[in-house]
C-alpha positions as CSV (number, residue, x, y, z in Angstrom):
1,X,19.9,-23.4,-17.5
2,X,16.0,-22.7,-18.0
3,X,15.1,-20.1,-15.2
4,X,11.4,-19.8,-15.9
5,X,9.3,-23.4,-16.1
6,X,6.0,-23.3,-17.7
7,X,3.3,-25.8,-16.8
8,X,-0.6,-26.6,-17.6
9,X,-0.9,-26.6,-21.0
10,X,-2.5,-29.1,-22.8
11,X,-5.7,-30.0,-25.4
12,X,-8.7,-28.8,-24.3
13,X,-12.2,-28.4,-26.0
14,X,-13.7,-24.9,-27.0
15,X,-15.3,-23.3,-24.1
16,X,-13.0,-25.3,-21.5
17,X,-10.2,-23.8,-19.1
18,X,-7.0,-23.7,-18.2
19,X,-4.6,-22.7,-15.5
20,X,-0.7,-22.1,-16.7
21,X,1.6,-21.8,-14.0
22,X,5.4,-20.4,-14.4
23,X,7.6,-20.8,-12.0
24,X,11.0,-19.3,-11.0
25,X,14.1,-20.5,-10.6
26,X,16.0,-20.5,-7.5
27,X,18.2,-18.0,-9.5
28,X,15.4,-16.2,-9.8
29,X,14.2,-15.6,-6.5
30,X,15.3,-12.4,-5.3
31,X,14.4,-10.4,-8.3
32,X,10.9,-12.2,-9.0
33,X,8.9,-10.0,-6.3
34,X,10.4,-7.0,-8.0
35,X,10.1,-7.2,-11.2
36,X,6.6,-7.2,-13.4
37,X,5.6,-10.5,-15.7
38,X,3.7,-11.3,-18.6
39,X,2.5,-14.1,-20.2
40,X,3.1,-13.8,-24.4
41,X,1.5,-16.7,-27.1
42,X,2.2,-17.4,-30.5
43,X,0.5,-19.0,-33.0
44,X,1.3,-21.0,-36.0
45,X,2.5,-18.5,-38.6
46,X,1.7,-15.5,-36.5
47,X,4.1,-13.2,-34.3
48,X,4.6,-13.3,-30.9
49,X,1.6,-11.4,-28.7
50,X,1.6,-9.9,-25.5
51,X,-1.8,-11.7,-23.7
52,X,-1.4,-10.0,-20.1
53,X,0.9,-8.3,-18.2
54,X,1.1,-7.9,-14.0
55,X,2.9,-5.7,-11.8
56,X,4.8,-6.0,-9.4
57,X,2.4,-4.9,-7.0
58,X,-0.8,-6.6,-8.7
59,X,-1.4,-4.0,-11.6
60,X,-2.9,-6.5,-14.5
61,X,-3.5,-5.5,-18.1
62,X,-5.0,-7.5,-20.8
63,X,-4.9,-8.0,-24.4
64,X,-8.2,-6.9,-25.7
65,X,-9.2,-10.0,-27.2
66,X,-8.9,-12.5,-23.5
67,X,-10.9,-9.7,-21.4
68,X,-13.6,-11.1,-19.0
69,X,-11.7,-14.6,-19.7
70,X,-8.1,-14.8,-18.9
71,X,-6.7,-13.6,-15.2
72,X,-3.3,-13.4,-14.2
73,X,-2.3,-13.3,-11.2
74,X,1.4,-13.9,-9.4
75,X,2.5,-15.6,-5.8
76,X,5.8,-13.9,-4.9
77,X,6.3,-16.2,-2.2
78,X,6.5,-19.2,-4.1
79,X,8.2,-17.0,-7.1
80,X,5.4,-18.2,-9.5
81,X,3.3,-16.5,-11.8
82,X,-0.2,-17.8,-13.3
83,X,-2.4,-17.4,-15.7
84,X,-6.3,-19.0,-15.8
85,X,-7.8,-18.5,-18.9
86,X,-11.5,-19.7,-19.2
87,X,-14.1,-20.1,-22.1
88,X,-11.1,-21.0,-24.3
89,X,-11.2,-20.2,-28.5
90,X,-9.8,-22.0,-31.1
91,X,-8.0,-18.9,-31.8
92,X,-6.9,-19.2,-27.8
93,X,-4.7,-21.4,-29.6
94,X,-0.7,-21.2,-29.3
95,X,2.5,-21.7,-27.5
96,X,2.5,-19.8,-24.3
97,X,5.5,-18.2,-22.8
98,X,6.2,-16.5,-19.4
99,X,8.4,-13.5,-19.5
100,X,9.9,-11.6,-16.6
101,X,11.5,-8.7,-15.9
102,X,11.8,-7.4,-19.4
103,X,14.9,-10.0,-19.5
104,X,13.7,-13.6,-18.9
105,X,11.7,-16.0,-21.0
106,X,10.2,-19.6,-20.4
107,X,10.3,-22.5,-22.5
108,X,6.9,-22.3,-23.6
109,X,3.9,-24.6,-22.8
110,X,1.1,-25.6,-25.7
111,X,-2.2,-24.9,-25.4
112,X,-4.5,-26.3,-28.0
113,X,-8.4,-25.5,-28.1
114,X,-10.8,-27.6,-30.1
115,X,-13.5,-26.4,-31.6
């Protein structure tokens, strides 16, 4: 049963934007207000990162690297999480997952940047 659904990846040229949406679950619900979320990437041979993390109550953090580009955000009333990232990188590059609560993963969503 996949509890978290990522959406809005996709091929985009170097300097372009996305927005990636995840969204919970009806088994979710209840604990999605409660708990913090991140979104994570990984690349092609590389480990998986941790690109930015939110709060439950709206505290964000970011991975050095997607400062000033990236914002994540999260609308506990629809039980979704998002994540804009402008002025992409080819080295933006990777398969995005949503992550809540410490516990739950999505499925992933590909976001390509062309240089």
């Amino acid at each position: 049963q996949v509890q978290l659904v990522e959406s809005g990846g996709g091929l985009v040229q170097a300097g372009g934007s996305l927005r990636l949406s995840c969204a919970a679950s009806r088994s979710l619900f209840s604990i999605f207000s409660i708990n913090a979320m991140a979104w994570f990437r990984q690349a092609p041979g590389k480990q998986r990162e941790l690109v930015a993390s939110i709060t439950s109550s709206g505290f964000a953090n970011y991975l050095d690297s997607v400062k000033g580009r990236f914002t994540i955000s999260r609308d506990n009333a629809k039980s979704t999480g998002y994540l804009v990232m402008n002025s992409l990188k080819s080295e933006d590059t990777g398969v995005y997952y949503c992550y809540l609560g410490s516990t739950y993963w999505g499925q992933g969503t590909q976001v390509t940047v062309s240089s």
